[in-house]
C-alpha positions in Angstrom: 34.7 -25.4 82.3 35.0 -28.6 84.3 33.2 -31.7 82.7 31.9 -34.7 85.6 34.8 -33.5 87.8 37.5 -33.8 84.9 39.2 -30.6 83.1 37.0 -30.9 80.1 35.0 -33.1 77.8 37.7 -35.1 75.9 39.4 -35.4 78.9 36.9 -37.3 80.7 36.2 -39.0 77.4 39.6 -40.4 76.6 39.2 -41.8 80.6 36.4 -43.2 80.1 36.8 -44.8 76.8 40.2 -45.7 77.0 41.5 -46.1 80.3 38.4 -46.7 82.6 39.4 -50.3 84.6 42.9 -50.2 83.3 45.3 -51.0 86.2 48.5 -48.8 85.5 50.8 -51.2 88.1 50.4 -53.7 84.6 52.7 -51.8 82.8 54.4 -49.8 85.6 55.7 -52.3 88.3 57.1 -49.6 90.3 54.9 -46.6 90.5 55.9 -43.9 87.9 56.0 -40.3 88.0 53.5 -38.3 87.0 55.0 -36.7 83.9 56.0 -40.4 82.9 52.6 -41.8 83.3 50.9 -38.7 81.3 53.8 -39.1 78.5 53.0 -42.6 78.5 48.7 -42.1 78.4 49.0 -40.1 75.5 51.5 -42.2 73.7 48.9 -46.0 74.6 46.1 -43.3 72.7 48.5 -42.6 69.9 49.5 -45.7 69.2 45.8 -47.0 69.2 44.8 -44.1 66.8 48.2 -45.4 64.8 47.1 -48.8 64.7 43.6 -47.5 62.9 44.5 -45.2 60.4 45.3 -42.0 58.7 43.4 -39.6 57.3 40.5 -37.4 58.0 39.1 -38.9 61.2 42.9 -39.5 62.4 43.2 -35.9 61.9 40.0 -35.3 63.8 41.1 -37.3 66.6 44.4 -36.0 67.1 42.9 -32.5 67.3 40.2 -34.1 69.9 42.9 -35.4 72.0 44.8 -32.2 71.8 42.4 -30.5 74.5 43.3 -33.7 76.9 44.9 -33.4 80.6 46.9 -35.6 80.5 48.7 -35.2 83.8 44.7 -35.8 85.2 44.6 -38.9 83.6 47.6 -39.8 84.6 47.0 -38.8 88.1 43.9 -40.7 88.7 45.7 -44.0 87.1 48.2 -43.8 89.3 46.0 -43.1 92.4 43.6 -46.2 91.7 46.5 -48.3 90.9 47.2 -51.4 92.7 50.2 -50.3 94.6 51.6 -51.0 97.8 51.1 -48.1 100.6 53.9 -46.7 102.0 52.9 -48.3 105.4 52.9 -51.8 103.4 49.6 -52.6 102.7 
């Protein structure tokens, strides 16, 4: 079941809360694959959840982010990032 055009809930969430107006080309001069940009999503929202805590709710969001696409993520930073088009632009 799709969720406002994303794979799921917490996948639209984890966009939306985390990476919605993040520019990807800030911490990926040269454009990155896509498996390297999703490795590297889920390891920004690690870290974050990291930085808070452990416990219960870390628990509960490490489950949450379990059901995340991360490869959609990914795919949409990398599409909205501020790269240069093949024809230069």
């Amino acid at each position: 079941m799709s969720y406002n055009g994303w794979t799921n809930y917490a996948t639209w969430r984890i966009n939306l809360e985390i990476f919605d107006g993040l520019d990807l080309s800030d911490d990926f001069p040269d454009k990155p694959s896509l498996s390297e940009a999703a490795d590297w999503c889920r390891e920004y929202v690690v870290y974050h959840l990291e930085e808070v805590g452990k416990g219960l709710a870390f628990d509960y969001a490490m489950a949450f982010i379990s059901d995340v696409n991360w490869h959609e993520i990914a795919q949409h930073l990398i599409n909205e990032a501020s790269y240069p088009t093949p024809d230069g632009d």
